[in-house]
C-alpha positions in Angstrom: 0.0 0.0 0.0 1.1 3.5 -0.9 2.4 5.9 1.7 0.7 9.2 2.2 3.8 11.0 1.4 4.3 8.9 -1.3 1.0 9.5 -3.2 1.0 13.6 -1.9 4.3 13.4 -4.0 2.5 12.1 -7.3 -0.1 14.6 -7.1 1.6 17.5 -6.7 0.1 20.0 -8.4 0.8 23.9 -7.2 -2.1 26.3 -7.3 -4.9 26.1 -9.0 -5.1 24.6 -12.4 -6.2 26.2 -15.3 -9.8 27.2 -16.0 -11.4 24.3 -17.6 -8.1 21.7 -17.0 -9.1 18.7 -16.6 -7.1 17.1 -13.9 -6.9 14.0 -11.8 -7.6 14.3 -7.7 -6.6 12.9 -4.9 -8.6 12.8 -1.7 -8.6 11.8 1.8 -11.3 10.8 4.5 -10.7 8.8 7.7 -9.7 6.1 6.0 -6.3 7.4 3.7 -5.9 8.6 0.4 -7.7 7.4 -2.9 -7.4 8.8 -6.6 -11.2 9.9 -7.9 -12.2 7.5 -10.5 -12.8 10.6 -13.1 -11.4 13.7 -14.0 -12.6 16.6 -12.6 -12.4 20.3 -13.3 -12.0 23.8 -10.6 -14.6 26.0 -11.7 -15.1 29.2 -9.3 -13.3 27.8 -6.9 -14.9 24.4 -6.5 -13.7 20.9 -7.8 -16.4 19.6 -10.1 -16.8 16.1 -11.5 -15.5 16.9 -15.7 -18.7 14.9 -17.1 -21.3 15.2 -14.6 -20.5 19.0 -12.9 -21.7 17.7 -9.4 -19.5 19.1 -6.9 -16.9 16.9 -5.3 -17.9 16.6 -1.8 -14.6 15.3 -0.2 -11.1 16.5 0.9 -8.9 17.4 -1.9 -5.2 17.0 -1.3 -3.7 17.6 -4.5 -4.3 17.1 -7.8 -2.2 16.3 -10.9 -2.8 16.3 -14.7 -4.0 13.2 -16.2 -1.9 10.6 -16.4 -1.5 9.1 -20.1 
């Protein structure tokens, strides 16, 4: 099992992305970290899932661009 640091260090995007970037997030709850299954976008300051626009309701830790 990854490390916290570890994973914190693959998503280690600075700032905010760009408007309309879509980007890949990692999260954490009580239980560790875990990757978001889809790509998601900031739009005025929120994280919102790319195809659906719901917000994400969890804690965002980092975020990276999508891995190819």
């Amino acid at each position: 099992m990854a490390t916290r640091e570890k994973r914190l260090a693959e998503f280690n995007g600075n700032g905010d992305p760009l408007p309309d970037q879509l980007v890949e997030l990692l999260c954490e709850d009580h239980s560790g970290t875990y990757q978001l299954p889809f790509a998601c976008r900031m739009i005025d300051g929120e994280w919102r899932n790319a195809q659906s626009d719901g917000v994400v309701e969890a804690t965002v830790v980092g975020w990276r661009l999508p891995r190819r």
